[in-house]
Backbone as CSV, one residue per row, in Angstrom:
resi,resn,N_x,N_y,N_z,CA_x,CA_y,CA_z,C_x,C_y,C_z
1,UNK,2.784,-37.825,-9.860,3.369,-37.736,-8.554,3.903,-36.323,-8.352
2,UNK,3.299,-36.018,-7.123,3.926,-34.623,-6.787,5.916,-34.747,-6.535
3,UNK,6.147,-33.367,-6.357,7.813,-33.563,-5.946,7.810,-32.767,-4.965
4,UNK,8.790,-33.306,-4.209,9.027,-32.485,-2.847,10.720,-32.207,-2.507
5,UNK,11.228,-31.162,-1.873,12.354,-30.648,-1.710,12.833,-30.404,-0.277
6,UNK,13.833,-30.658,-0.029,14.286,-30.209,1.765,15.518,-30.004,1.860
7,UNK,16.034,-29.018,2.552,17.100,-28.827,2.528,17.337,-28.777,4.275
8,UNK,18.172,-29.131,5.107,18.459,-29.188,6.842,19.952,-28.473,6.701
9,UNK,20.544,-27.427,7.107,21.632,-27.340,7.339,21.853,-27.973,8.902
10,UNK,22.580,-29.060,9.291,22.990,-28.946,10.626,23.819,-28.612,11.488
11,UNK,24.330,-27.893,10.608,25.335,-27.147,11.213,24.927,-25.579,11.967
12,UNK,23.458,-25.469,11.573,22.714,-24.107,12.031,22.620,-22.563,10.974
13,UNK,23.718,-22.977,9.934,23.688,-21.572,9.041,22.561,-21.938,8.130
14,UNK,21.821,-20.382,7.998,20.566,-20.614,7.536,20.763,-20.815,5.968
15,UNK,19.451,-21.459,5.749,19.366,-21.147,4.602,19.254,-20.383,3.265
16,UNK,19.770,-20.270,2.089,20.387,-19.109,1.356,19.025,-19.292,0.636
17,UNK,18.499,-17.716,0.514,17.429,-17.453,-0.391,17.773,-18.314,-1.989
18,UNK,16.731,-18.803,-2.530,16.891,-19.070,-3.767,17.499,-20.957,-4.069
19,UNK,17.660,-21.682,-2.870,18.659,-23.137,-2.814,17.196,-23.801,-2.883
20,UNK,16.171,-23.944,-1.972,15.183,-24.572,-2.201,14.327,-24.785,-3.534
21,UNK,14.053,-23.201,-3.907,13.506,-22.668,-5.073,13.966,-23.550,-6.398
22,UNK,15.779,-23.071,-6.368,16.564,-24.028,-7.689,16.320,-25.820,-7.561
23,UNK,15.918,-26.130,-6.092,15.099,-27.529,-6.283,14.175,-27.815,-7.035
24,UNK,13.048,-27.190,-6.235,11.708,-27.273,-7.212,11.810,-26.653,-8.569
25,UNK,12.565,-25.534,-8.855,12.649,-25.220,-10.525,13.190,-26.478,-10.995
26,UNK,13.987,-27.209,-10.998,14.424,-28.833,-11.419,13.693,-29.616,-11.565
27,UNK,12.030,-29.470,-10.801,11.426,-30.555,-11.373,10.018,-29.831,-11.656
28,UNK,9.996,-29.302,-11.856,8.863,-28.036,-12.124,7.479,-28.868,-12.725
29,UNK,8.073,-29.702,-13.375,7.329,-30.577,-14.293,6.358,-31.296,-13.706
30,UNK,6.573,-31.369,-12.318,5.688,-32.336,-11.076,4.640,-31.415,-10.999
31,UNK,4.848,-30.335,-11.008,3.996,-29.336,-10.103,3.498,-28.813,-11.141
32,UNK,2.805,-28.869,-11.944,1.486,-28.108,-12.645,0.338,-27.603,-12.511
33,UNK,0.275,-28.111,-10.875,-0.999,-27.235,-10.076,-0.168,-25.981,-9.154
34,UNK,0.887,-25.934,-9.204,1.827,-24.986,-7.921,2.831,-25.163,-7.603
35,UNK,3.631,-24.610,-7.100,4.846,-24.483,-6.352,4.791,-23.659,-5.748
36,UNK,4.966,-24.411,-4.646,5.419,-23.450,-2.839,6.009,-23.392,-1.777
37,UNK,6.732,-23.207,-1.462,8.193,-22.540,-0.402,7.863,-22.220,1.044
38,UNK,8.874,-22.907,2.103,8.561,-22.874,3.447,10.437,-22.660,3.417
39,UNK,10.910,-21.313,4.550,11.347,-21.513,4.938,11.906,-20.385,6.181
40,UNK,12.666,-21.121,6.558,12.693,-20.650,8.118,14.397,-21.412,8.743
41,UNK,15.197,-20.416,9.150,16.420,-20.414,9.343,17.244,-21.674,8.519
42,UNK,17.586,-22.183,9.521,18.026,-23.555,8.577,17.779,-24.768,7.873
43,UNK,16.671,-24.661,7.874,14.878,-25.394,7.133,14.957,-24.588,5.936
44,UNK,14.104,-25.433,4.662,13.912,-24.955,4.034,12.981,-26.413,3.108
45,UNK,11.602,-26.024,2.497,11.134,-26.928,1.922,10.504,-26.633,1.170
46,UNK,10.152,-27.486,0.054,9.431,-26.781,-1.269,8.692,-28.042,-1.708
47,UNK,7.447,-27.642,-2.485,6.074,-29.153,-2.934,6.013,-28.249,-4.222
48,UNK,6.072,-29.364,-5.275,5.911,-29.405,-6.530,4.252,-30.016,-6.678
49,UNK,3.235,-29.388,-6.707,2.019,-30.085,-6.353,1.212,-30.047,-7.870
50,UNK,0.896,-31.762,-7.475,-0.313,-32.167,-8.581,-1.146,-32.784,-7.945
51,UNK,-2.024,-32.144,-8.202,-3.626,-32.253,-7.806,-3.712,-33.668,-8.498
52,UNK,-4.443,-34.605,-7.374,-4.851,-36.037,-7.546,-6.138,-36.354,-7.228
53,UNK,-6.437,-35.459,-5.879,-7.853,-36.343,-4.858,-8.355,-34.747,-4.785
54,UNK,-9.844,-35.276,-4.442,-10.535,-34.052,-3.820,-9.813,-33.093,-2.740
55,UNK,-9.582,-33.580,-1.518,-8.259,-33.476,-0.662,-7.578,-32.174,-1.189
56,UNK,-6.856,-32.883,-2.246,-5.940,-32.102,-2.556,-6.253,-30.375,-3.045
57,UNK,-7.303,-30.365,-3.651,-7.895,-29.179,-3.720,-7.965,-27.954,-3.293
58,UNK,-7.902,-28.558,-1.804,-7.815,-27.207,-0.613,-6.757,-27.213,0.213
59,UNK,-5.557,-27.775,-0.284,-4.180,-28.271,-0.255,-3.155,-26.755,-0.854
60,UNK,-2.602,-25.987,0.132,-1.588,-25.695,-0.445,-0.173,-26.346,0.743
61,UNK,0.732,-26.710,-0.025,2.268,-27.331,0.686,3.121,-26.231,0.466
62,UNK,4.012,-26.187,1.312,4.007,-27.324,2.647,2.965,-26.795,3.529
63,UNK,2.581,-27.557,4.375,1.673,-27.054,5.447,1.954,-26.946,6.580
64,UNK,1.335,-25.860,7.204,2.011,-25.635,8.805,1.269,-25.612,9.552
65,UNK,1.212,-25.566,11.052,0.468,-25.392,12.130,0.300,-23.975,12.117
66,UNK,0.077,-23.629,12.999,-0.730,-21.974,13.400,0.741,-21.262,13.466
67,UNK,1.417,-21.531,14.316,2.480,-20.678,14.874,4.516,-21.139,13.449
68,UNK,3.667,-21.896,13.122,4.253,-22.370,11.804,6.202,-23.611,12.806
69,UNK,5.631,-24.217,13.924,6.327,-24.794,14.485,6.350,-26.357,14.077
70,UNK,5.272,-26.629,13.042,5.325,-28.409,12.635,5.198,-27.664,11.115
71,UNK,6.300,-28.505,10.317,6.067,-28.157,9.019,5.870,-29.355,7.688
72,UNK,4.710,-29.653,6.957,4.556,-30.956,6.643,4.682,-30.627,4.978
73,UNK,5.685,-31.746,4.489,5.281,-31.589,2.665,5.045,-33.405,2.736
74,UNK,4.478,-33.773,1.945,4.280,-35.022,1.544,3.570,-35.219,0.388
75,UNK,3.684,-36.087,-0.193,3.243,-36.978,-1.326,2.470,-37.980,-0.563
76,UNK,1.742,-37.838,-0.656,0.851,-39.294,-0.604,-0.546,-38.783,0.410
77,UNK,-1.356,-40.045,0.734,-2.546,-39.999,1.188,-3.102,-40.173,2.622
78,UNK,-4.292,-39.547,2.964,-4.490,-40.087,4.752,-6.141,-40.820,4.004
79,UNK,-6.288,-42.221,4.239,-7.552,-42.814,3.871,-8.556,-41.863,4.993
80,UNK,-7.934,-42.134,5.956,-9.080,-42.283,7.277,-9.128,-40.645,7.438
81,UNK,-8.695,-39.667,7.010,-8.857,-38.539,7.403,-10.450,-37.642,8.220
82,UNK,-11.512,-38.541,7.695,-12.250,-37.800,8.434,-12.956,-38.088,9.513
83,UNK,-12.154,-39.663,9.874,-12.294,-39.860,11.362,-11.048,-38.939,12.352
84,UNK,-9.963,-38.818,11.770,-8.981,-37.947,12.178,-9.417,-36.625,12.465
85,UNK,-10.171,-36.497,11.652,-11.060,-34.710,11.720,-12.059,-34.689,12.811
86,UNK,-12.962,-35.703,12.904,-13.568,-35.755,13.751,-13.417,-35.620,15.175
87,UNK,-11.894,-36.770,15.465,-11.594,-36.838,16.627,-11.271,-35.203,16.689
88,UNK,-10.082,-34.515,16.111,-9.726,-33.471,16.600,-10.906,-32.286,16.809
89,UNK,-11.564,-31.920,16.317,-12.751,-31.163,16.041,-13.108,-31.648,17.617
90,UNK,-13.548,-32.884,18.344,-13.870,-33.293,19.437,-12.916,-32.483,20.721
91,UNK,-12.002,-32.632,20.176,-10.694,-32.080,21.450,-10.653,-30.714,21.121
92,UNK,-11.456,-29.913,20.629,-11.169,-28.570,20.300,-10.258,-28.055,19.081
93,UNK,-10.139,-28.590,18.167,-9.097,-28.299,17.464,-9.475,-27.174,16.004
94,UNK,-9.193,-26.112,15.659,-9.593,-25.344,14.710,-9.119,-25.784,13.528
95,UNK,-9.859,-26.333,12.789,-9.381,-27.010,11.022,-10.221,-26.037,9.926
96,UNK,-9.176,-25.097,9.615,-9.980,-24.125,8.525,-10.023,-25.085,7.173
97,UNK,-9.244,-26.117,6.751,-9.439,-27.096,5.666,-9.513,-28.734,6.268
98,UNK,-9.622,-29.386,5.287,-9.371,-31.025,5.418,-7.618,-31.122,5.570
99,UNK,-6.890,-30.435,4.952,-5.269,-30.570,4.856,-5.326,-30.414,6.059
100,UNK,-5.695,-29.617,6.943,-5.096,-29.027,8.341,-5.150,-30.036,8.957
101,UNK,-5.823,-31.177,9.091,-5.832,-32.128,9.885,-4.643,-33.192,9.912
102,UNK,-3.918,-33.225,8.889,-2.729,-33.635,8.912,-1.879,-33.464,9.792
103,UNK,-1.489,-32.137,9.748,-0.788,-31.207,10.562,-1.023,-31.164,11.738
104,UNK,-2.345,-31.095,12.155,-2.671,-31.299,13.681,-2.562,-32.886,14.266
105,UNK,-2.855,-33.317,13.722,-2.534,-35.075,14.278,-1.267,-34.734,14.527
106,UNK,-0.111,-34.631,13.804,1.386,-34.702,14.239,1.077,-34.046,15.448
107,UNK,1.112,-32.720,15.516,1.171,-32.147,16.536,0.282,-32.747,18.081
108,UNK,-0.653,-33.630,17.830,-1.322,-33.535,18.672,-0.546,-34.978,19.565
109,UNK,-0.533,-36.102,18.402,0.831,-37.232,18.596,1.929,-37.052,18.644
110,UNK,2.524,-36.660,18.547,4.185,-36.556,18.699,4.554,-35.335,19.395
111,UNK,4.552,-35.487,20.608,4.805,-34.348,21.654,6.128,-33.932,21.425
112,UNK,7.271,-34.663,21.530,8.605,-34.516,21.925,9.078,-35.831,21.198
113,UNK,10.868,-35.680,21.011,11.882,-36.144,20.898,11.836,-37.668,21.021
114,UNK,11.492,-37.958,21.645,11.534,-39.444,21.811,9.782,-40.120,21.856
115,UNK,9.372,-39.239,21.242,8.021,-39.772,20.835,8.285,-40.104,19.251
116,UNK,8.434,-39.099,18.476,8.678,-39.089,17.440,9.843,-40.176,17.219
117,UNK,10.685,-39.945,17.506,12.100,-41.426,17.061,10.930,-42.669,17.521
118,UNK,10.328,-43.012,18.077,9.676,-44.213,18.460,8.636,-44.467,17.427
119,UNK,7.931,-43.632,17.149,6.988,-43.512,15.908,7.964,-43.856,14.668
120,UNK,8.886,-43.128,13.928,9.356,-43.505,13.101,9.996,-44.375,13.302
121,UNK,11.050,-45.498,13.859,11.308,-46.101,14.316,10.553,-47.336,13.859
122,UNK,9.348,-47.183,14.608,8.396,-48.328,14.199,7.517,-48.149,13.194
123,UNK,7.505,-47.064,12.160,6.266,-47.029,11.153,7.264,-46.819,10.164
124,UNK,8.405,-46.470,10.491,9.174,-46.410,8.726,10.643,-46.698,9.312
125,UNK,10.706,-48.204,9.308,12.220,-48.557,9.937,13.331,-47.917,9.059
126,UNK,12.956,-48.031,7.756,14.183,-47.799,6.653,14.473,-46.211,6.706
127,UNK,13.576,-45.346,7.416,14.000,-44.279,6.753,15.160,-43.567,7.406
128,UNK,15.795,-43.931,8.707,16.957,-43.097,9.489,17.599,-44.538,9.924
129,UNK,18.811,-44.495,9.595,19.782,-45.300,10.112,20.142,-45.834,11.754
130,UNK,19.047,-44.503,12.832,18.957,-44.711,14.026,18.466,-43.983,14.325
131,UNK,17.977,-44.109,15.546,17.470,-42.954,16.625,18.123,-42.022,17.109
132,UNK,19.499,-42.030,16.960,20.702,-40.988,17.156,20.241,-39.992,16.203
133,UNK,20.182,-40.484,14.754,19.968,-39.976,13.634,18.409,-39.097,13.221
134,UNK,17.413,-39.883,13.909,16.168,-39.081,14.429,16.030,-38.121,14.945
135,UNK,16.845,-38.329,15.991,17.009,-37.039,17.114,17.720,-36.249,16.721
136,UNK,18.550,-35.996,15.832,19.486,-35.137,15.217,18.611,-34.369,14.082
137,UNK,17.878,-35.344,13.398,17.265,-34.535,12.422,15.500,-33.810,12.840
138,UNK,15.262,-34.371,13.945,13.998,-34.155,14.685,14.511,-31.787,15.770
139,UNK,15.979,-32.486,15.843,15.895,-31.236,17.069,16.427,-30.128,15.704
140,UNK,16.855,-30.327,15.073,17.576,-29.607,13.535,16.115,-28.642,13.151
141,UNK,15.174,-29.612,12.890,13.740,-29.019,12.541,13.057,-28.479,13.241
142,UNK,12.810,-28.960,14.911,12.246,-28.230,15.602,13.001,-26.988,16.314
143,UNK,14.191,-26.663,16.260,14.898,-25.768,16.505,15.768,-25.857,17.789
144,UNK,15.799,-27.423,17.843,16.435,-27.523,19.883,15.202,-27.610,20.612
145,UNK,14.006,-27.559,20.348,12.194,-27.530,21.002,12.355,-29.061,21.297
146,UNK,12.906,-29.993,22.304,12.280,-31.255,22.714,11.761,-31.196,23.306
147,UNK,10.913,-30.427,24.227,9.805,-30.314,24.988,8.783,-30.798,24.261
């Protein structure tokens, strides 16, 4: 199992060079294919990566969109990915890897603020205590961007 790291200040002070990093050095042990670092003001995320699936191959984490405004680390799998590829590839979408398609689905589904709390909401009840709590940690990441 890969390991993954996040740090949100919400209070807005950015993040201190080196806090993410001393995450992933803690489990270093996950990541025997890599370790790699995303961060950006008060964000900050780090993937301890072990290569599992073909997929993963052309996988470096965290992964971002173009303008680096959706930022994705995860553990785990997309079965259906290359009907996902397909569709987007259909709507115009530029996928220099198979990973990128991850990244673009979010972006292409979850427009705004109350798309996203509704999605999680209903696909991972346990993981936020509320939609107050969504939206707090949704506008934290996107920077105040609910558009």
């Amino acid at each position: 199992m890969s390991g993954i790291a996040g740090i949100i200040h919400f209070d807005g002070r950015p993040v201190e060079p080196g806090q993410v990093e001393a995450m992933t050095a803690a489990m270093h042990y996950r990541g025997p294919d890599g370790i790699d670092h995303w961060r950006r003001g008060n964000v900050a995320l780090g993937q301890c990566m072990l290569r599992t699936t073909p997929e993963s191959l052309e996988e470096t984490q965290p992964l971002t969109n173009e303008d680096e405004s959706l930022v994705l680390v995860m553990d785990g799998r997309v079965d259906n990915w290359e009907d996902l590829r397909r569709e987007l590839l259909g709507k115009g979408a530029v996928l220099r890897t198979r990973a990128k398609a991850l990244v673009m689905v979010y972006c292409d589904w979850h427009r705004n603020v109350a798309q996203i709390q509704e999605s999680v909401l209903r696909e991972h009840p346990d993981l936020f205590p509320s939609a107050s709590e969504i939206a707090r940690f949704v506008d934290a990441v996107l920077g105040g961007n609910n558009e």
